[in-house]
N, C-alpha and C positions, 0 to 999 in steps of 0.2 A: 668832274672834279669832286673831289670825296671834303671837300672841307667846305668854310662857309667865304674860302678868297682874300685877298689879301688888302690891308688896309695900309694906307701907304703913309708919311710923314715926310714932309718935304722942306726945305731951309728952315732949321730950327732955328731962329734968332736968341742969343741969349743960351746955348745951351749951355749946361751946367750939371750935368751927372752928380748926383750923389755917391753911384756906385752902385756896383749889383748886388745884390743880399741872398740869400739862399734862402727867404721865406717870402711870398707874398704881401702886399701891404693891401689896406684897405682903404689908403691915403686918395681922396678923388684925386683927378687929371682935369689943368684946365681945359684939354683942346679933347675933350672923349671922343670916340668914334665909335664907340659901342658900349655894347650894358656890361657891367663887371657883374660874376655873378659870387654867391656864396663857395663853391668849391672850384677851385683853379682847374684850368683846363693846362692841355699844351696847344705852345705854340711856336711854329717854325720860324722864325724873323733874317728876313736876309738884307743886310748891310754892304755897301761899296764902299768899296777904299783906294785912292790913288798913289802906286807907289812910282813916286815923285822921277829919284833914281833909277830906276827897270823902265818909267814910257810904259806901266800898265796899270789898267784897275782892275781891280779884284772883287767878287760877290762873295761873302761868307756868311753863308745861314745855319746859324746856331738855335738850338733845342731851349723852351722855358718854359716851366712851369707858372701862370700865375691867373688871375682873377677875371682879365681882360686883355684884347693885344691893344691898349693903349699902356696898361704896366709890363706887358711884356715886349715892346716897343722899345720903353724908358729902361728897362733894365740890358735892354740889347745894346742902346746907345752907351748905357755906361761902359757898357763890358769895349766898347765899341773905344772909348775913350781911351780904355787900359790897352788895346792891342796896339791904340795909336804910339802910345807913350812908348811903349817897349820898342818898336822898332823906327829907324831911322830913317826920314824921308815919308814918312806914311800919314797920308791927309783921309779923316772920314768927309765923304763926299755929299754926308747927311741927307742922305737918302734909307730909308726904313720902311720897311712892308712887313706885315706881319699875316702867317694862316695858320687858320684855328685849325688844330687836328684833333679828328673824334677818338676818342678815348684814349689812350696808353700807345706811345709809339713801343714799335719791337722788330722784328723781320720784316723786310719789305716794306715798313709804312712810307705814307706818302708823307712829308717832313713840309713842303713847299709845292705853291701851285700858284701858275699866273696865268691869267688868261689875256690876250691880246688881241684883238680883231685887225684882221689884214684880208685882203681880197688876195694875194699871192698864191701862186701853189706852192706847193709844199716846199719843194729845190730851192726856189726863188728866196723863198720865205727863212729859209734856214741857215743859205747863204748870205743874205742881209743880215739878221738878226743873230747867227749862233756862230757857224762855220764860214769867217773872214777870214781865217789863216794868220791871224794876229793873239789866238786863244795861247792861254799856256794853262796847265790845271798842276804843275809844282814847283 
């Protein structure tokens, strides 16, 4: 795995998005899960969402620039807030994970990465977890 994994945020009680900003803040976080540092990093953040109507949910992991994956956690949820709004039937499932990616994404970079321990082979493993025949990807 090329990053440092994923940090996860699980029933947010109280959420309340500000909204997403296009600059980092330096505002602390009360629930941190890492050091913020002076120059923002990226990071991949993938979000779930149930749409209500279709009997599916969905993962969308979106690109952010910011200081920590606890700010760029918070800004995924806003963003996360706004995709809710625009479309009809679509619940966030407030579930959030964030990975830190080394320097500047571009071609090929790795964006996302989860590690998972299972005793499975591979078939087993990919058919539980990936290929149920219930996937849709548009």
């Amino acid at each position: 795995m090329s990053g440092r994994g994923p940090t996860a945020r699980r029933g947010c009680e109280g959420f309340t998005p500000e909204g997403p900003t296009d600059e980092p803040t330096d505002e602390p976080t009360d629930e941190s899960t890492d050091e913020s540092t002076d120059e923002p990093s990226w990071y991949g953040v993938r979000c779930v969402f149930r749409h209500g109507s279709l009997g599916v949910y969905e993962e969308r992991i979106t690109l952010w620039t910011a200081r920590s994956a606890d700010e760029a956690v918070e800004r995924a949820e806003a963003e996360a807030a706004e995709y809710c709004e625009d479309l009809d039937g679509v619940e966030y499932a407030r579930l959030a994970q964030a990975f830190t990616l080394f320097g500047t994404p571009g071609d090929g970079a790795e964006v996302f990465s989860l590690m998972r321990g299972s005793t499975l082979p591979p078939g087993e493993y990919v058919d539980r977890y990936f290929a149920t025949g219930d996937e849709r990807t548009a």
